[in-house]
C-alpha positions as CSV (number, residue, x, y, z in Angstrom):
1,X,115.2,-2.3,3.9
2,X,113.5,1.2,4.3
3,X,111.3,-0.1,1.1
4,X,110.6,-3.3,2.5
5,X,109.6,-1.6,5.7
6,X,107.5,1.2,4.3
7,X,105.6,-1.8,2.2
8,X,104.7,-3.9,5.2
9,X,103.6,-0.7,6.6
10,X,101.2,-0.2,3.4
11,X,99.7,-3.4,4.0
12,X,99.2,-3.8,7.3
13,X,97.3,0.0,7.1
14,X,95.8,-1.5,4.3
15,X,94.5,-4.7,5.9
16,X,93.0,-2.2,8.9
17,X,91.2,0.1,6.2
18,X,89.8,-3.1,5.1
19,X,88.7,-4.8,8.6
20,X,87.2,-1.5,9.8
21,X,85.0,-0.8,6.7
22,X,83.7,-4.5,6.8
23,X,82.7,-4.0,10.3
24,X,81.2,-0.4,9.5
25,X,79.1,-2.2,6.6
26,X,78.1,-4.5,8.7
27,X,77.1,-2.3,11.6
28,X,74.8,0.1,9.2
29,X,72.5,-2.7,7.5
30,X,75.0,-3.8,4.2
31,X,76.5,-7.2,3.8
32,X,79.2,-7.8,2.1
33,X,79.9,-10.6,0.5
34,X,82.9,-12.5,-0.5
35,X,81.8,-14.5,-3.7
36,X,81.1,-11.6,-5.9
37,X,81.6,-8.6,-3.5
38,X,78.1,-7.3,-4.1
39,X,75.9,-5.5,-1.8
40,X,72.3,-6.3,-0.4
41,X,71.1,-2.4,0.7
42,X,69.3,-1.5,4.1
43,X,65.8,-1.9,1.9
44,X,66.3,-5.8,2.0
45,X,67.5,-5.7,6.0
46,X,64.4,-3.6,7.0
47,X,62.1,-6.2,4.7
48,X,63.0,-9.0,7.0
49,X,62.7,-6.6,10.4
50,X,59.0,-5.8,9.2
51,X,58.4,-9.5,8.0
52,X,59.2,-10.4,11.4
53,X,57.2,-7.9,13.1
54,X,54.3,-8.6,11.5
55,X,54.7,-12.4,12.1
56,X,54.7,-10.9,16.0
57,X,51.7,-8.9,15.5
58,X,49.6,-11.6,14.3
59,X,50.9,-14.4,17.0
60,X,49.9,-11.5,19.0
61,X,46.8,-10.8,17.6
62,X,45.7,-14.6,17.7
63,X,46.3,-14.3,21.2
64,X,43.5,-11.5,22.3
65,X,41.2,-12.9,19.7
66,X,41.6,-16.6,21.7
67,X,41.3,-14.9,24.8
68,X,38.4,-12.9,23.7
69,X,36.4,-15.8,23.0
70,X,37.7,-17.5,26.1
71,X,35.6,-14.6,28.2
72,X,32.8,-14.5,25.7
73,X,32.2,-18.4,26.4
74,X,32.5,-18.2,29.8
75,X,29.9,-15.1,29.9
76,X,27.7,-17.5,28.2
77,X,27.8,-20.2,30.3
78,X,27.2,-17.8,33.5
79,X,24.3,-16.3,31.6
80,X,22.5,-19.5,30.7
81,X,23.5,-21.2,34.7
82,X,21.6,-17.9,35.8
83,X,18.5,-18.4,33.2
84,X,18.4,-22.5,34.7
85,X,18.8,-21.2,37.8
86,X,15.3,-18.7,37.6
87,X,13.4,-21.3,36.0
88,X,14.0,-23.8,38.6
89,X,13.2,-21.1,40.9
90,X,9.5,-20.4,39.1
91,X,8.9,-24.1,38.4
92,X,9.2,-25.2,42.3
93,X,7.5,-21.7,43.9
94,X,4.7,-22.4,41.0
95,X,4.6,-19.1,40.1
96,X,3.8,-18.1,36.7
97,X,4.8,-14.1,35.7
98,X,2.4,-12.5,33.5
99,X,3.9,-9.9,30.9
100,X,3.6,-6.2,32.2
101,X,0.6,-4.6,30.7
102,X,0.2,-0.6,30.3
103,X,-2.3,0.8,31.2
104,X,-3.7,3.7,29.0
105,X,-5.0,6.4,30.7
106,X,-7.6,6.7,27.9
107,X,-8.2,3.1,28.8
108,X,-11.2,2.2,30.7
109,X,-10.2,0.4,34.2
110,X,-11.1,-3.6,34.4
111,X,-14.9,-3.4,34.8
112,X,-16.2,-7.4,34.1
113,X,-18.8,-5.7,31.9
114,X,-20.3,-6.5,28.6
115,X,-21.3,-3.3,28.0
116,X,-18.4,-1.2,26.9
117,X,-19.0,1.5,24.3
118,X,-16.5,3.8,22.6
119,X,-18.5,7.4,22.5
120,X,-17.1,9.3,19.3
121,X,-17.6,12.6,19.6
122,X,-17.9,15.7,16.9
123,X,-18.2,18.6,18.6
124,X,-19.5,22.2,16.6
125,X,-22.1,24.1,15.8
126,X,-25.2,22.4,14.5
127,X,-28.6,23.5,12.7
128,X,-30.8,25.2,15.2
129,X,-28.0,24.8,18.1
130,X,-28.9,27.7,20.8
131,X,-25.3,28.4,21.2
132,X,-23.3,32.0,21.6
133,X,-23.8,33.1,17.8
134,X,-19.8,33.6,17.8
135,X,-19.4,29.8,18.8
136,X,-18.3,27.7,16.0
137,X,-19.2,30.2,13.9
138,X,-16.1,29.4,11.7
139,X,-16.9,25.6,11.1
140,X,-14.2,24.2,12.9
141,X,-15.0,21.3,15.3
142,X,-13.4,19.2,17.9
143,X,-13.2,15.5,17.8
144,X,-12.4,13.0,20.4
145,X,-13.0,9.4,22.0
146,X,-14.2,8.3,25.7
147,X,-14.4,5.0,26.5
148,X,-17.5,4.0,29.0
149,X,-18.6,1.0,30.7
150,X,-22.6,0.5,31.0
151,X,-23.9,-2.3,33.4
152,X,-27.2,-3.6,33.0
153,X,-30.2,-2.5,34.6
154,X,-30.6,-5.4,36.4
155,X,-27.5,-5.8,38.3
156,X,-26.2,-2.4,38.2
157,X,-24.4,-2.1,41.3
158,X,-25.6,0.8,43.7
159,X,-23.1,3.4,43.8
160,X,-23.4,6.5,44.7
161,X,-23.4,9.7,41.8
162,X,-22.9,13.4,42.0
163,X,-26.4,15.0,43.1
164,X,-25.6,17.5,40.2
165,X,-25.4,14.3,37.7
166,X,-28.6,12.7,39.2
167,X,-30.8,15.8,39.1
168,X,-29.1,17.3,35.5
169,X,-30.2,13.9,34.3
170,X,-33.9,14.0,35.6
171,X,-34.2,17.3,33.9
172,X,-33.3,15.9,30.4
173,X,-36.7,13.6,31.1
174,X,-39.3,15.4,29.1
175,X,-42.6,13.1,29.2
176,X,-44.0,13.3,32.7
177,X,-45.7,10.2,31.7
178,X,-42.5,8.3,31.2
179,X,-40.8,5.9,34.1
180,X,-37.2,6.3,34.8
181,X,-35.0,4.2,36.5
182,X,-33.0,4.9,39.2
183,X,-29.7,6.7,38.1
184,X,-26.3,4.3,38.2
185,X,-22.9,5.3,37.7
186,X,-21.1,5.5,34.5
187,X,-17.9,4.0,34.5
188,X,-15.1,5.3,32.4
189,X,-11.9,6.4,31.4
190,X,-10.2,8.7,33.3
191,X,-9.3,11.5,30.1
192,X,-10.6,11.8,26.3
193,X,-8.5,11.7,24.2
194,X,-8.0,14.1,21.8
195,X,-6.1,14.8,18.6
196,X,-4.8,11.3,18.0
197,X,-3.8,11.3,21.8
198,X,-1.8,14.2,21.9
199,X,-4.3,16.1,23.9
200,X,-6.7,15.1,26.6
201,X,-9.7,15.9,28.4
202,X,-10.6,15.2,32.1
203,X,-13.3,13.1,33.4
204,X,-15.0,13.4,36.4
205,X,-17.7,11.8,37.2
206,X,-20.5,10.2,35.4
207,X,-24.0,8.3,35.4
208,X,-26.6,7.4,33.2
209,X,-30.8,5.9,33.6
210,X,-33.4,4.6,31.6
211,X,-36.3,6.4,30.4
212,X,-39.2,4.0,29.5
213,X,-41.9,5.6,27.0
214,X,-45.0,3.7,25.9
215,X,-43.6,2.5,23.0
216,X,-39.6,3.2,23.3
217,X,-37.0,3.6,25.6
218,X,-34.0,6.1,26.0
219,X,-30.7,5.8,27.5
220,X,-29.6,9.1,29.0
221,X,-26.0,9.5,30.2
222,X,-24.2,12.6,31.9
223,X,-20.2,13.1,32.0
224,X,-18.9,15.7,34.1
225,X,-15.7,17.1,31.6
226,X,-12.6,20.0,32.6
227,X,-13.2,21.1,29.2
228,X,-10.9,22.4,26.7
229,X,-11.8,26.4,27.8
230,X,-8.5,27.9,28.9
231,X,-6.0,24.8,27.4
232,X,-4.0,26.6,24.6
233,X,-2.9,23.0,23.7
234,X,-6.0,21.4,22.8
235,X,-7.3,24.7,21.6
236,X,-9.6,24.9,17.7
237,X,-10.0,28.4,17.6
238,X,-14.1,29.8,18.2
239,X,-14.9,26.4,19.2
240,X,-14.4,24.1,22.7
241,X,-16.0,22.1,24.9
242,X,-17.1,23.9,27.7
243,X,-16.6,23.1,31.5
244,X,-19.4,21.0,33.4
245,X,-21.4,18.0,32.0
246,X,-22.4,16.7,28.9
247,X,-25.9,15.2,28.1
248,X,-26.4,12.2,26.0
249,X,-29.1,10.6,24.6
250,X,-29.7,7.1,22.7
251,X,-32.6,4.8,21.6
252,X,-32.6,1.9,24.0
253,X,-33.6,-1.9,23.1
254,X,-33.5,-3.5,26.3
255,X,-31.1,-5.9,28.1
256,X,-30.0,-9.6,26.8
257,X,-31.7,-12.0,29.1
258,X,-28.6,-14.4,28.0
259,X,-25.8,-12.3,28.0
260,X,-27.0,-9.5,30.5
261,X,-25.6,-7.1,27.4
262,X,-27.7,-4.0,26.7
263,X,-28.8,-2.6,23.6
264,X,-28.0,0.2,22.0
265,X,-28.6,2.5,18.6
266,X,-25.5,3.0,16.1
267,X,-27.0,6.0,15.1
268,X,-26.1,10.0,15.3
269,X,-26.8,11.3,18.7
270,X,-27.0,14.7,20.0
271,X,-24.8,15.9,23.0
272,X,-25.9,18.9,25.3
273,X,-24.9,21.3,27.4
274,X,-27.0,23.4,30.5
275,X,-26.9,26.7,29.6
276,X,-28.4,30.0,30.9
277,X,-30.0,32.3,28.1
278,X,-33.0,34.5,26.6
279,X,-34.1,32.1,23.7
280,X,-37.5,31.2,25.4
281,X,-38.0,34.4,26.0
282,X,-37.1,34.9,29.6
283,X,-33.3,34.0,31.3
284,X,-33.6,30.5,32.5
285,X,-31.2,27.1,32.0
286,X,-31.7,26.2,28.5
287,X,-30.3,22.9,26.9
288,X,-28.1,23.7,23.5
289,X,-26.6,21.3,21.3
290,X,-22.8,21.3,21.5
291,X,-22.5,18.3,18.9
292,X,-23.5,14.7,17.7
293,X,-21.7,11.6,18.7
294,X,-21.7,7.9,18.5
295,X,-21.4,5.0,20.5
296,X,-20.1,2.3,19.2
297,X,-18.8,-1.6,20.8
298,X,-15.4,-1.0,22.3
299,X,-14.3,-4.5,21.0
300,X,-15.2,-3.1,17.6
301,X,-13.8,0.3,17.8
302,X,-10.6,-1.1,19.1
303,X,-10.4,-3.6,16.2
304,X,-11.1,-0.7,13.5
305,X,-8.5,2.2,15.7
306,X,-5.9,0.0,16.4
307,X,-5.9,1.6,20.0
């Protein structure tokens, strides 16, 4: 009997050994199984946990990427009811809006004229140039672009000009026996523009008249420049354009009945500054040459610059 009983004791431990590890297998990821007893590890558990969190990551990504495209369509249809919306707007006010344009301040301001010129100047000392001897004296020279508006003779409107400008000009007359029209303003634009744009030059004010020969005419035009004295930025060493006004002086071919456009010589030009000095033997205002210059058709100089 003691046998018997110690026996059924055995087993039933036994069958409670063998119940508790099945549940402890269980709980920690292994599966046991009756048909052969073999286990699957944790490695095969954990491959179906992250199979089925990735099958939840990508349901969930599905769903921001529908959503996504849910607010991107309705942003589009609220950007194109906005755009209908504008146009119906223009189309019944009759209202038609013109592109912003910039103006450059090396531009020239809307004139109506034919007659716009692009002066090219190439300032430096020159053969026979009354100029300080220091002045220019180590070749450099100072380039730059103004952009001026010439009306013709005939319907030049009356404006007034600086006194200086009028009588400066008169004094570049040298033939007594020469007529000379009244003087007319010279429109232009408001700086020069220097060093590819990166420096600039003030101008003031500015006229211009006709001086009529026997057998030719001359244009003569005056602008009244800050110069480039004291401006470290636009500075070429021993040579600058001084303060005041500039002379200029061109053949002139007369005025197209047709096209009310004036004519004009291509060729080099001298530019000149008033300047008090000894060279004529006794101190008086002298004219030197600061430079030669061009003019040429602002249509065409725009087409060849690109500005």
């Amino acid at each position: 009997m003691a046998s018997q009983a110690v026996v059924s004791m055995c087993s039933i431990i036994i069958t409670f050994t063998v119940v508790f590890l099945s549940a402890a297998v269980e709980v920690s990821g292994f599966q046991l199984l009756p048909t052969d007893n073999s286990l699957y590890t944790r490695h095969h558990t954990r491959h179906h946990h992250t199979r089925g969190r990735a099958l939840f990551n990508s349901a969930n990504n599905d769903g921001v990427t529908t959503e996504a495209e849910r607010l991107l369509a309705k942003a589009k249809a609220i950007r194109e009811e906005l755009g209908t919306d504008a146009e119906k707007q223009q189309q019944q006010s009759g209202e038609v809006q013109s592109p912003i344009q910039i103006q450059s301040e090396f531009s020239l301001p809307a004139t109506g004229s034919n007659n716009n010129y692009r002066l090219y100047l190439d300032v430096g000392r020159e053969p026979g140039t009354w100029m300080d001897p220091r002045w220019g004296a180590s070749g450099r020279r100072i380039e730059c672009t103004i952009d001026v508006s010439f009306s013709s003779v005939d319907d030049a409107p009356e404006e007034e000009v600086w006194e200086e400008i009028v009588s400066g000009l008169m004094k570049t007359v040298t033939s007594k026996s020469s007529k000379v029209s009244p003087v007319f303003k010279l429109q232009h634009a408001p700086f020069a523009r220097l060093r590819s744009g990166f420096d600039k030059m003030i101008i003031d004010e500015g006229g211009y008249c006709i001086e009529s020969a026997s057998k030719s005419s001359t244009m003569r035009f005056c602008l009244s420049v800050s110069g480039t004295e004291g401006n470290s930025s636009a500075s070429y060493g021993d040579v600058s354009i001084p303060k005041g006004k500039l002379y200029f002086a061109l053949p002139y071919f007369g005025t197209s009945q047709s096209e009310g456009s004036i004519s004009i010589s291509k060729k080099e030009g001298t530019i000149c500054v008033k300047q008090f000095g000894w060279n004529t033997g006794w101190r008086r205002e002298e004219s030197r040459i600061l430079g030669v210059f061009r003019a040429v058709p602002l249509e065409e100089a725009k087409r060849r610059d690109k500005f």
